[in-house]
N, C-alpha and C positions, 0 to 999 in steps of 0.2 A: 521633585517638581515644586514650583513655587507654592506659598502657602492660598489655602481658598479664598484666602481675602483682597489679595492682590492680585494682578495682573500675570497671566503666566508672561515669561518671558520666550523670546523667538526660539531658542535652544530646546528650552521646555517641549514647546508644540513641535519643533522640528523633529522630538526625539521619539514621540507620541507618534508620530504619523508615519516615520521610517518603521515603528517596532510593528503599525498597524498594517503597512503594506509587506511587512515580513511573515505574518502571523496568517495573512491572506494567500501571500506566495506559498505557504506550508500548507495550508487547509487544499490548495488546488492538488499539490504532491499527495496528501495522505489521500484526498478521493479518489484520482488515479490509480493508485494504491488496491484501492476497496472498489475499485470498478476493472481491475484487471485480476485480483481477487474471484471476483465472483463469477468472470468471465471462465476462470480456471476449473471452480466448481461448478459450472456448469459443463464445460467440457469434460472431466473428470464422470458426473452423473450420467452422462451422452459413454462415455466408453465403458462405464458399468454397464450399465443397460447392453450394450452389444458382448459384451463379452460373454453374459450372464444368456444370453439371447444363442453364440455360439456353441454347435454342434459336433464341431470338426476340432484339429487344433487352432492353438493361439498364440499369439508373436506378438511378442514387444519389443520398442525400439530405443536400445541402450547406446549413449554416444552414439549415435549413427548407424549403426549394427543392429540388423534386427532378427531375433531371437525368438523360438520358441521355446514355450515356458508352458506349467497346467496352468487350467483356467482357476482353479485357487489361490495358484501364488500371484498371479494376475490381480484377481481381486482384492486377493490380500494389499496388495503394493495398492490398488487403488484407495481403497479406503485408508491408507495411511498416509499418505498425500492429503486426502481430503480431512482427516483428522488434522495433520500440519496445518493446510490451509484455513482451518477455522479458526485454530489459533492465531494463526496472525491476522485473521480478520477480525477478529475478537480484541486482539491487542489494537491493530492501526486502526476499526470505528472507536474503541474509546479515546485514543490520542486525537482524531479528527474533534470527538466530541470536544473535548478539553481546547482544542484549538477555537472551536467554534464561540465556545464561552468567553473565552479571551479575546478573541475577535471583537462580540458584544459589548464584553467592558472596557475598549478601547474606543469602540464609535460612540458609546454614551460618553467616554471622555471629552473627546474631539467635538460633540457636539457642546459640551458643558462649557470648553475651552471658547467655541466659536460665539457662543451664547457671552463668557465674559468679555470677548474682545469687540464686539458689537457695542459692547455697553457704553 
């Protein structure tokens, strides 16, 4: 980018503003992300709960086939999924976060930039 003392140039701000609507485009994907995430583990918590609640046997449905199984290897498979899925909610909220900071020190650019072109 141009130096602080001068004038950014068109290229400069054009390139500021494409990386900030980029940066924005990703932050909507990663929260999608962490809101189909959570959607999971809650579904996940919903079929513990019943399985755990089950008297009789219990069936799960592999590729489309659905299967009886004990209700341990059940729960077992559940909590392993929900172990996965923490992981990667764990991974994609802190890539949101990191997105989200970088979001900030591009609108504090943009406004800096609009601040010197005003001048």
């Amino acid at each position: 980018m141009a130096d602080s003392a001068t004038t950014p140039s068109p290229q400069d701000v054009e390139k500021i503003l494409r990386d900030y609507q980029m940066i924005q485009e990703q932050i909507r994907a990663y929260s999608m992300q962490v809101d189909q995430l959570s959607v999971q583990k809650s579904e996940l918590d919903s079929a513990k709960e019943e399985i755990a609640k089950a008297t009789g046997k219990v069936y799960v449905t592999i590729g489309g086939v659905i299967v009886e199984t004990s209700k341990e290897t059940a729960l077992k498979n559940i909590d392993e999924k929900k172990d996965s899925g923490e992981v990667r909610m764990q991974s994609t909220t802190k890539q949101l976060n990191e997105l989200k900071a970088k979001e900030k020190r591009l609108r504090e650019e943009i406004t800096a930039l609009s601040s010197k072109m005003q001048q």
